[in-house]
C-alpha positions as CSV (number, residue, x, y, z in Angstrom):
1,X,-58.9,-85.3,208.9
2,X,-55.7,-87.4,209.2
3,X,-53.1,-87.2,206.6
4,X,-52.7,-90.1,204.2
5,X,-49.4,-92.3,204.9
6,X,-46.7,-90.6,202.8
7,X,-45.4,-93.9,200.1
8,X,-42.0,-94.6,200.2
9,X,-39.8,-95.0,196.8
10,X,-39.7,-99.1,195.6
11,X,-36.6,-99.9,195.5
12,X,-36.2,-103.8,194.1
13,X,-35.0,-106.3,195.9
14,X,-31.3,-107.6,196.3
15,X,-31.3,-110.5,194.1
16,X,-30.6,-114.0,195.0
17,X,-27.4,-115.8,195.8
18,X,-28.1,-117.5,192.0
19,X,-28.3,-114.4,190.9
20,X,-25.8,-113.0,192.4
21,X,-23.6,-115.9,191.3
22,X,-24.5,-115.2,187.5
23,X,-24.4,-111.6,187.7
24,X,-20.6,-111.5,188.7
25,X,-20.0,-113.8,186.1
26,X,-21.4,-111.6,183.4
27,X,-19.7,-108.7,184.9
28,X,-16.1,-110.4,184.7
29,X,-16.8,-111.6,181.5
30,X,-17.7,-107.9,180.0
31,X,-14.3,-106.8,181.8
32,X,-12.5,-109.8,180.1
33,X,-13.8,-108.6,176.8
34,X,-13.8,-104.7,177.3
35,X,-10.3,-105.4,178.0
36,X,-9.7,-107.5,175.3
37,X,-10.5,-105.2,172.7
38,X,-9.2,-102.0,174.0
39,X,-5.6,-102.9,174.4
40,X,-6.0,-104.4,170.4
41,X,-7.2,-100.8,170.2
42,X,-4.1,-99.2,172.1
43,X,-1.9,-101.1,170.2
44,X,-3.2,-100.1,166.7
45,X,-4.3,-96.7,167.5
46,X,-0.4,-95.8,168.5
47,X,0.8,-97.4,165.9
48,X,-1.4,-95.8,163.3
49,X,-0.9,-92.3,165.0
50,X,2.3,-92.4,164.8
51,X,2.6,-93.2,161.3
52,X,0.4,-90.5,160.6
53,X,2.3,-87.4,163.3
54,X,-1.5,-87.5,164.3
55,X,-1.8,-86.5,168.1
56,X,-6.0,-87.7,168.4
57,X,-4.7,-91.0,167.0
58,X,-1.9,-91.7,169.8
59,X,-4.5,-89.7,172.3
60,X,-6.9,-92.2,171.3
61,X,-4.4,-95.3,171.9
62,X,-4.0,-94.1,175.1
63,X,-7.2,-93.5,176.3
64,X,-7.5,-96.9,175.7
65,X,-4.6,-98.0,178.1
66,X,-6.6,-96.1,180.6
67,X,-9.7,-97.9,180.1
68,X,-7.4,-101.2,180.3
69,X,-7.0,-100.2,183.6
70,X,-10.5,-98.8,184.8
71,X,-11.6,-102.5,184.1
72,X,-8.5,-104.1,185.4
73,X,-9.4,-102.7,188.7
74,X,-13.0,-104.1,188.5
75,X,-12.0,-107.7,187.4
76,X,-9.5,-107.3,190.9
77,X,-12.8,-106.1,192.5
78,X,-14.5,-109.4,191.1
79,X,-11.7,-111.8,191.7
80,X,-12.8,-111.2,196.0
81,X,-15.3,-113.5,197.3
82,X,-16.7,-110.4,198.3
83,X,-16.2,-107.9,196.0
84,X,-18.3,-105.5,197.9
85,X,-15.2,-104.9,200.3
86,X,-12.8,-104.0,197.2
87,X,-15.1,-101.5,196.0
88,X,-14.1,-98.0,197.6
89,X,-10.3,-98.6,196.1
90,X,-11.8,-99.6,192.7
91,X,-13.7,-96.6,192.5
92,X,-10.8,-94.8,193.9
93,X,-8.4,-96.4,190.8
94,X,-11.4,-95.7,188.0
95,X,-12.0,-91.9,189.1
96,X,-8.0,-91.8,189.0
97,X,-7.8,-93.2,185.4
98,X,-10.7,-90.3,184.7
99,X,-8.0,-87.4,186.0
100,X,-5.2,-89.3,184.0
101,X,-7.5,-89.2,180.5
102,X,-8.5,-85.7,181.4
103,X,-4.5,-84.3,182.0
104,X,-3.5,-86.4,178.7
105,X,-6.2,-85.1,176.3
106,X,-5.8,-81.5,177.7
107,X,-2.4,-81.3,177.3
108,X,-2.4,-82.8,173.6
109,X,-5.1,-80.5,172.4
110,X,-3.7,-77.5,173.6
111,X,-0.8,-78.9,172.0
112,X,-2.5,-79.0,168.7
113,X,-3.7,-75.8,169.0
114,X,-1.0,-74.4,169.8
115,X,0.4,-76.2,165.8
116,X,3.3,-78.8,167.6
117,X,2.3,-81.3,164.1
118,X,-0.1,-81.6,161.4
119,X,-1.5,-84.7,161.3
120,X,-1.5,-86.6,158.1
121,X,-4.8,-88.6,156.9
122,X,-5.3,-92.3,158.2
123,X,-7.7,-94.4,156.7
124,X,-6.6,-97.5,159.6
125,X,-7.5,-94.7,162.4
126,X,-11.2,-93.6,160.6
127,X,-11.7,-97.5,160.6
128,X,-10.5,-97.9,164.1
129,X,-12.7,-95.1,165.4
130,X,-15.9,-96.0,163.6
131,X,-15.7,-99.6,164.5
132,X,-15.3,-98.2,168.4
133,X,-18.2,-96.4,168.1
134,X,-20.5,-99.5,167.2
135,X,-18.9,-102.1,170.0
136,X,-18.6,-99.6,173.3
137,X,-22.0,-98.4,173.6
138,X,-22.8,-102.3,173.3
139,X,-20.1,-103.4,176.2
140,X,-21.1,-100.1,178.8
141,X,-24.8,-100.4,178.1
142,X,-24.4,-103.8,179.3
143,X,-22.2,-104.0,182.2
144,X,-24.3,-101.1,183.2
145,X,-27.0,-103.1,183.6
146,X,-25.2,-105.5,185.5
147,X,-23.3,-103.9,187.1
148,X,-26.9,-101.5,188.9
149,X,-28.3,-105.3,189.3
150,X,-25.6,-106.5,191.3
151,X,-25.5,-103.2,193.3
152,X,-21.3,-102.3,192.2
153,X,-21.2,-98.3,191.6
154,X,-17.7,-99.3,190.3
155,X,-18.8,-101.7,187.5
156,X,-20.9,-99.2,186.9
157,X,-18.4,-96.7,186.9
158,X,-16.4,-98.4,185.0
159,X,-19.5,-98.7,182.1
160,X,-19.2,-94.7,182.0
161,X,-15.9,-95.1,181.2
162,X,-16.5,-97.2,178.5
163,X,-19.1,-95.0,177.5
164,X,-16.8,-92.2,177.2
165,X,-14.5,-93.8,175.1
166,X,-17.8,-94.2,172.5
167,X,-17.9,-90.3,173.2
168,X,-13.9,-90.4,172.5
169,X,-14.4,-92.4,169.1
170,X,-17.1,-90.2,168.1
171,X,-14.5,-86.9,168.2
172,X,-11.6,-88.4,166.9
173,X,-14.0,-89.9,163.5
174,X,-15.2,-86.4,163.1
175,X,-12.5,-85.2,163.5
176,X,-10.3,-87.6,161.3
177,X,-12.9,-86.7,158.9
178,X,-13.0,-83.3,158.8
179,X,-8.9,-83.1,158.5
180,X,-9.2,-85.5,156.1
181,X,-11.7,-83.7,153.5
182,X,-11.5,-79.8,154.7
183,X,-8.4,-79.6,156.4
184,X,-9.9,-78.6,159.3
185,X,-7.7,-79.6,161.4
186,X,-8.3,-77.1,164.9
187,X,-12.3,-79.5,165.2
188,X,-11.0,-82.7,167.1
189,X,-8.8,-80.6,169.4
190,X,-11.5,-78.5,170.5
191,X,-13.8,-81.3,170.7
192,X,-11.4,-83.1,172.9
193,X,-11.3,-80.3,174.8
194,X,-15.1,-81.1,176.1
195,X,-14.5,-84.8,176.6
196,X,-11.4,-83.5,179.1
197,X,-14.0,-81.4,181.2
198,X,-16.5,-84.6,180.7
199,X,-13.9,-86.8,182.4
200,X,-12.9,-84.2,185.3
201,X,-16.9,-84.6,186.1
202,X,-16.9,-88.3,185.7
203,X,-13.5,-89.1,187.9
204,X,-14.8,-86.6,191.0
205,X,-18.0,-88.6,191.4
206,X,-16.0,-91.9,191.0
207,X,-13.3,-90.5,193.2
208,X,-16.3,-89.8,195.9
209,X,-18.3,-93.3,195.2
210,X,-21.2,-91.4,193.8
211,X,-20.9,-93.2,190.3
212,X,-24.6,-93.3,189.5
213,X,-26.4,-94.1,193.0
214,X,-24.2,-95.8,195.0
215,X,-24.1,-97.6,197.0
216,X,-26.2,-100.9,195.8
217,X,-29.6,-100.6,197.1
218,X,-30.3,-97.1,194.8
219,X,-28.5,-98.9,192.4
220,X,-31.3,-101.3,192.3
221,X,-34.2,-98.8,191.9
222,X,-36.7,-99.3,189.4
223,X,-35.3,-97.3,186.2
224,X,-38.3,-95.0,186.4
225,X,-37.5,-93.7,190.1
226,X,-34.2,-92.2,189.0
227,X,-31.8,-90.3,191.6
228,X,-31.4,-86.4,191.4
229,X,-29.1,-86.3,188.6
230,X,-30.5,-88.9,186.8
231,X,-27.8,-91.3,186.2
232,X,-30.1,-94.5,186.9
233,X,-32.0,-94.3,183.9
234,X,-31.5,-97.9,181.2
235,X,-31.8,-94.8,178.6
236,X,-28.3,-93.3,179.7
């Protein structure tokens, strides 16, 4: 009895030059806007934070300078008439700005742990940090999206580092809060602690091109017939 043919995984199509056309498009348009609002971000984050002796604040700020340049290097990617050829070096620059975000907020917590300064309260920076955690998930979920269509592991890359930052916003409200109301002021420290290792994780996989599937053809897979680790799933 002969063994059925084994079925290979689907894996969609590459789409059309049209496509193609419109999806780069999008894709520089999300980088326009993720850039946009994060150096706004930078700028008031620092400033609050340093009105308030509050290392998360100006931790925060900067984190933002490095996501200005995670999406810099994409909109270079996108400014080729073949971005495909730019992509190893914007990976290369993204999983860079990973290590940069993960020596900064490693340093600085261990610094406030260690009691360099007591941050004061900052109702700008709670205001800041909530209104980041509404608008990033909506900007990485969708230059995710594009980005897996087109087939770019950076833009994608680049979406994880956006979605990071909504991880980032998350510990410094919490912990903004906390400081705020119980004086606990060791929480966003340690939290930050745990995006650090986070962005070591994210930064080797963008440093070796794996960001989620790469290169384009897995990035295309139907969301259901997700790589090993996962990372193609819309749900992420």
């Amino acid at each position: 009895m002969t063994n059925p043919p084994r079925l290979l995984p689907l894996v969609a199509a590459a789409p059309s030059p049209a496509r193609q056309s419109l999806l780069r498009r999008r894709i520089r348009l999300l980088v326009a806007a993720t850039i946009t609002y994060n150096v706004v971000e930078a700028v008031v984050a620092i400033t609050a934070g340093t009105i308030a002796s509050s290392t998360a604040l100006i931790g925060f700020g900067l984190d933002s300078v490095v996501e200005v340049a995670s999406a810099a290097a994409v909109a270079w990617q996108f400014s080729a008439a073949d971005p495909h050829r730019r992509e190893k070096a914007a990976l290369r620059i993204i999983g860079a700005s990973f290590f940069a975000l993960a020596a900064y907020v490693t340093v600085e917590s261990v610094r406030a742990l260690a009691g360099a300064a007591e941050a004061g309260h900052s109702p700008v920076g709670i205001g800041l940090a909530a209104l980041s955690l509404l608008v990033m998930p909506i900007l990485s979920h969708a230059q995710r999206r594009a980005g897996r269509e087109f087939g770019s592991a950076s833009a994608v890359a680049d979406s994880r580092q956006t979605l990071l930052c909504t991880y980032l916003s998350g510990v410094l409200l919490v912990g903004l809060i906390v400081n705020a109301t119980l004086g606990w002021w060791w929480a966003d420290p340690l939290a930050a602690l745990v995006i650090a290792a986070v962005a070591v994780k994210e930064g080797r996989e963008a440093w070796r091109g794996d960001a989620c599937c790469a290169p384009g053809a897995a990035l295309r897979a139907e969301p259901d017939r997700s790589c090993a680790d996962g990372c193609c799933r819309d749900g992420e």
